[in-house]
N, C-alpha and C positions, 0 to 999 in steps of 0.2 A: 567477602561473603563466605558465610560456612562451608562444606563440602554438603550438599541435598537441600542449599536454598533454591527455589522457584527463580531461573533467569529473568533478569531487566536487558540484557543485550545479548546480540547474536553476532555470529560472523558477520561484516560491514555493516551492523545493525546502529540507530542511535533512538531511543524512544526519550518522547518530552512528558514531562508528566505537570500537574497542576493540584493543588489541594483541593480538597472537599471540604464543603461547609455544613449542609446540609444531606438528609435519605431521604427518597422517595418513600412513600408508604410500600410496604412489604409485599410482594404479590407472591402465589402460590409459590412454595420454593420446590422446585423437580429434585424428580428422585435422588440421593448421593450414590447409591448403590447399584448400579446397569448392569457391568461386564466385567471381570478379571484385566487388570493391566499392570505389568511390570513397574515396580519401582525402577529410573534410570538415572544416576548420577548427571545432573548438569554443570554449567560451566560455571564459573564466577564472574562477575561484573566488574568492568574496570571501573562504574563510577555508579552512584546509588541513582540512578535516574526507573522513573516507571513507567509504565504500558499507556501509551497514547493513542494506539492505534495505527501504528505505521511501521511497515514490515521496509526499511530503510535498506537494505541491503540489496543488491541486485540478485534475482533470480538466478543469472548466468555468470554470474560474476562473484563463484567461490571459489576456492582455491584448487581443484581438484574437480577435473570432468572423470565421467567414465570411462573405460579404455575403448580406445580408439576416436574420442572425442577430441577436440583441439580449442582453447580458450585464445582469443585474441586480445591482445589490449584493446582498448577503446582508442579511435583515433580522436584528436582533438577538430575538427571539421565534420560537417554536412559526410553520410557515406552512404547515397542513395546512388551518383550518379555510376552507371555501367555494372549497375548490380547482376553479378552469376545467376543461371536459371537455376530456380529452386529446385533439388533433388526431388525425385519422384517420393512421397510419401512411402514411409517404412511401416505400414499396417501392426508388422507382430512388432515391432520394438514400441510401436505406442500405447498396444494393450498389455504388453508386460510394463511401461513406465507406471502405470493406474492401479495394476494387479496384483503391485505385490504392497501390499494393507500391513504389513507387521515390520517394515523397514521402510520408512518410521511406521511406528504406529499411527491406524488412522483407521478412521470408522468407517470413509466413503472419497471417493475421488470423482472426477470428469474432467476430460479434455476435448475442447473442442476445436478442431484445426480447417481451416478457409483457406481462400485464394483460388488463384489463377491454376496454380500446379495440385490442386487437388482439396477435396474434403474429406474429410472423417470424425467421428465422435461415439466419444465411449465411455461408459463408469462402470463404477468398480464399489462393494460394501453399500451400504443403506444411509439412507436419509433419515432414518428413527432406528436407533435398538430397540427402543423398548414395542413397538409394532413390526420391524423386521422390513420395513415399504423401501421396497428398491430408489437408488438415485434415478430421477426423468432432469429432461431438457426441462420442464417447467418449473425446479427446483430454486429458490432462491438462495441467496448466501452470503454474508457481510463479505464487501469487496475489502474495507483496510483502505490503506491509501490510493489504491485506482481512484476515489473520492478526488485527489491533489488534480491528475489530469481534468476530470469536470471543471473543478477552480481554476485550474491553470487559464482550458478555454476562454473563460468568461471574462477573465483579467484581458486575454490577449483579446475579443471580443471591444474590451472598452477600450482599448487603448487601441483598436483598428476604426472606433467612432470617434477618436480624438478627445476620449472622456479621461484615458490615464494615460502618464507618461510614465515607461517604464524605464526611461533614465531620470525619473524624479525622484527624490527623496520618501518614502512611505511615510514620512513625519509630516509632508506635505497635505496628505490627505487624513492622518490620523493624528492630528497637532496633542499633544501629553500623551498619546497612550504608551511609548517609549522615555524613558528618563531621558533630560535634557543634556545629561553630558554626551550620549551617544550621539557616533560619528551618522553622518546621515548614509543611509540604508538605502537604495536604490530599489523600486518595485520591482525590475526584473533580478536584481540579487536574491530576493525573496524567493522568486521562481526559479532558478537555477541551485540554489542554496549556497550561497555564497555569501549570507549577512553577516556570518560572525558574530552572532549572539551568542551571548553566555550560556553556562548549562544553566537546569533545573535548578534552583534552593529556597530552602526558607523554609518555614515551622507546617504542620498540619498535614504535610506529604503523607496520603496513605499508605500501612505499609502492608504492601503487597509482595512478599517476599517467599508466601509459597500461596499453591493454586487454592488451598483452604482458603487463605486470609485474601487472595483477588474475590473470590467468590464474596468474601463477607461486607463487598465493595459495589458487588453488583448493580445498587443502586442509588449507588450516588449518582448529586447531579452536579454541574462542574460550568462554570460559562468562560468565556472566551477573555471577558477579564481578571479574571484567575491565573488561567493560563500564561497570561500576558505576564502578569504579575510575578510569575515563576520565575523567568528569567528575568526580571528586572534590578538582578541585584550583583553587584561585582562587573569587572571591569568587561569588555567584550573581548570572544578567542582570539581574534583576527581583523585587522582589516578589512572591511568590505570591500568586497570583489577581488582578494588577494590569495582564496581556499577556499576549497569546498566541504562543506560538513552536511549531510540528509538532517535535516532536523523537522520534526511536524509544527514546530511554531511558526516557521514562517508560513505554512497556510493557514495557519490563524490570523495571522496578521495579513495574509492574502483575501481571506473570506470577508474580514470587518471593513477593507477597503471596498469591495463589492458592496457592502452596506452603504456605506458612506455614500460610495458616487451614486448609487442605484434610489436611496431609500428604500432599499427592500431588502428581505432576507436575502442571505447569499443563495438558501434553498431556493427559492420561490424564484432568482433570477437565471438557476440552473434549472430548472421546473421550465421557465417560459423559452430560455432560450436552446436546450441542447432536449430533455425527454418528450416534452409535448412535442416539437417540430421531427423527430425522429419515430416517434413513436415508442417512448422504453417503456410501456405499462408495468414494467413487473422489477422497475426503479424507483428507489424513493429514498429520503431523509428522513430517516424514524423520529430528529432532536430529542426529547424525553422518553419515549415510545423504547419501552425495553424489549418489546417482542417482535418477533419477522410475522407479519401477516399472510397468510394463504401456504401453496404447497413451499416447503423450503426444508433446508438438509439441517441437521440440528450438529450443535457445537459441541464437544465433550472434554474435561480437564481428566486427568490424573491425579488420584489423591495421593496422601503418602501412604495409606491402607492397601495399595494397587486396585482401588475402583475407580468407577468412571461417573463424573457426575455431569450433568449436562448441565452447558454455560451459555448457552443458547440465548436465555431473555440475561437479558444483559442491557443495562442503559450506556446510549455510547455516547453521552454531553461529553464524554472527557476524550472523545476522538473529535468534538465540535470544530467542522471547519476543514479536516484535515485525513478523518478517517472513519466516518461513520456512515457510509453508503449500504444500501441494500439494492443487488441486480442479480441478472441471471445470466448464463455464459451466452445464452445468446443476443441478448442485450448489450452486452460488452460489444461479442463480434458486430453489432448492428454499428454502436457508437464508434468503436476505432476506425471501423470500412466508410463511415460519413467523414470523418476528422479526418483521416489521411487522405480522402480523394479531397478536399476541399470545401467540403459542403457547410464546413462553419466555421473556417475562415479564410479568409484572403490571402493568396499564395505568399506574398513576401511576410506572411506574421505568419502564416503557417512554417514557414523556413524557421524559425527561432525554435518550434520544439524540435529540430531536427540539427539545432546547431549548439555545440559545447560552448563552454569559456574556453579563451584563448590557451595556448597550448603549456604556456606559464605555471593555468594554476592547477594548483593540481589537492587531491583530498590529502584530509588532516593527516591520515596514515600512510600519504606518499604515495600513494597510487593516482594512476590518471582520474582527470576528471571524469564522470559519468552522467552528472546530471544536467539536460537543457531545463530551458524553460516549460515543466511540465510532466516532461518524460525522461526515462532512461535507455543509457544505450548499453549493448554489448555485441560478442561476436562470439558465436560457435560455429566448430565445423566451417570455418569456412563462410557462416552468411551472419550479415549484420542486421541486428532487430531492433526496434525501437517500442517504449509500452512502460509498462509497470506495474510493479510486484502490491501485494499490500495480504495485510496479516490482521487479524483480531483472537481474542484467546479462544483456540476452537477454529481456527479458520484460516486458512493459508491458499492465498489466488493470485493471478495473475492473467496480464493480456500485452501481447508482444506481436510486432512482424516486421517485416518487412518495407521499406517505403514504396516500395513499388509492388507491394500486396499479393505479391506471388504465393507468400507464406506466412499466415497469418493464425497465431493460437489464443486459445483462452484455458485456463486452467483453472480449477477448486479442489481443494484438498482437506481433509479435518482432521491434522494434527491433536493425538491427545494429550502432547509434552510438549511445552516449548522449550525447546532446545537446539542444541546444533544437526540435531537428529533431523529437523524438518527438511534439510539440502541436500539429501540422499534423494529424497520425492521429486524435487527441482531439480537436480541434476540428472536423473533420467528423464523428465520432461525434456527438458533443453535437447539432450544427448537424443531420443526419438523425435524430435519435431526436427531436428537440422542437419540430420545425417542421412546419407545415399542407403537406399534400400540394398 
């Protein structure tokens, strides 16, 4: 990639991407022109893949905490039982993580911290430049992959009704939508991320290689057999169940199974089973729907002119399945505090998002595994979280705690570079949510 291409990957990042066939019809295009921002060199790509909607990398798990912070490997086992009491909440270190807006740049932040050991919640920058309206709790904002955990549930959901077997074959339930040479693919490999499918290729790939030309993309629409199609070509990485790789296709092929068994959208079975009985009103699946409905924080790119155009409606078919949610931080906190205590699923399938692949396998770049089925783990300071990160262009969040809910966060941020610049913002998070006052 040149030196001032538009990044496809980040630090532990992998994005799946799928061609476009078809544009929506045009809708108002917002302003290109907001606010002043820095041109900032970004990194180069090891591999041409594009933006799916899934921020793949772990929140806490970059190379470098802040000083006085402490990174732990991830253990390969369950690390809830004899959990440390969670340190008393550090008030100023979580409104300096929010506060400081120009490293990275970002137009507006919120954190919002739960539990047993205490609460707090703060923001920081505005929900609109171009009105100036301060970030509220009632603010909505594209989650990214937090969308995977929803799916995840519902998989584990059917397969606690005896509807899916998670040591069967996904060829089982989706007979042709994978090429017949491939090795059979286990449902919970999918959820763990352990399939080993191939990258992204093949003709019609948008190119989206700087935030101009994503923009001129905005409205495409993209379906899930597309997707599928992207990687259907070339041999597979890995053995399945041999490494772990984050890749957003396996919740595509998670979500189309939810189809199958259900006859029903994958939305509409996440709809009936986890926001209506919880009450997320202010959660939803836009599918074609390029705009966030009601009060919500608006998304902003960086041109190469140094302005700021807002990315905000955006159609997210091409995150279908895997990253196209709309919540709010307190909706998250509602959903993680029902999921962790139990309330929507059965202790022993609840154990699986709280449990790694064996200690063997380990990711493609050699580091420990991280992902269960659903979620991810880490360790700062000292205490282990479970949750996950997800990203959209314009929009960078997160929800993490504790298994024993001591210490429980939610986080949104609106990066206006995607770059490696975003982990400076998450690495103060982490480093204020898990450290002794």
């Amino acid at each position: 990639m040149a030196e001032g291409d538009w990044p496809r990957s980040m630090i532990c990042m992998t994005f799946f991407s799928v061609p476009s066939t078809f544009s929506a019809p045009a809708l108002p295009e917002p302003s290109a022109a907001l606010a002043p921002a820095p041109v900032r060199r970004v990194l180069a790509s090891p591999r041409r893949v594009l933006l799916g909607g899934a921020l793949a990398g772990a929140l806490f798990l970059t190379g470098a905490l802040p000083a006085g912070a402490a990174a732990a490997a991830p253990a390969p086992t369950p690390a809830h039982a004899g959990q440390q009491a969670a340190p008393k909440l550090d008030i100023q270190a979580l409104r300096a993580a929010v506060a400081k807006l120009d490293d990275p740049q970002a137009t507006a932040a919120q954190i919002r911290v739960s539990g047993s050991s205490g609460r707090w919640y703060g923001t920081a920058g505005v929900a609109d430049l171009r009105t100036g309206r301060k970030v509220t709790a009632d603010d909505k904002f594209r989650v990214g992959s937090i969308t995977k955990v929803f799916v995840a549930t519902v998989v584990l959901q059917l397969s606690a009704q005896g509807r899916v077997d998670l040591d069967a074959p996904v060829q089982r339930y989706l007979p042709g939508v994978l090429p017949a040479e491939y090795p059979p693919i286990a449902v919970g490999q999918l959820l763990n991320h352990t399939s080993g499918l191939p990258d992204e290729s093949g003709p019609g790939l948008p190119d989206t290689s700087t935030p101009e030309k994503v923009l001129q993309h905005r409205y495409d629409q993209w379906t899930p057999q597309q997707m599928v199609a992207a990687v259907s070509h070339g041999p597979m990485k890995f053995a399945p169940g041999t490494r772990q790789e984050y890749r957003g296709i396996n919740y595509v092929l998670a979500a189309l199974l939810i189809e199958k068994v259900t006859s029903q959208s994958y939305g509409a079975e996440i709809d009936k089973r986890i926001l209506r009985p919880l009450g997320l009103h202010d959660t939803s699946l836009p599918g074609n729907d390029p705009r966030i409905h009601g009060p919500h924080v608006h998304g902003y790119l960086a041109l190469a002119d140094g302005t700021l155009s807002d990315a905000t409606v955006f159609n997210q078919s091409e995150a279908w399945g895997e990253g196209e949610m709309i919540s709010t931080s307190r909706d998250l906190e509602r959903f993680m505090t029902a999921l962790f205590s139990g309330d929507l699923l059965p202790r022993d399938t609840l154990d699986k998002m709280f449990t790694l692949p064996s200690g063997d396998v380990r990711m493609v770049d050699g580091s420990p595994a991280r992902y269960s089925m659903g979620l991810q783990m880490a360790s700062v300071n000292g205490m282990t979280l479970w949750g996950k990160t997800g990203e959209r262009y314009g929009y960078n969040s997160g929800m993490f705690s504790t298994r024993d809910q001591q210490r429980r966060v939610v986080y949104s941020f609106n990066p206006t570079h995607r770059d490696q610049t975003q982990t400076r913002m998450t690495l103060r998070i982490a480093d204020a949510v898990t450290r002794s006052s």
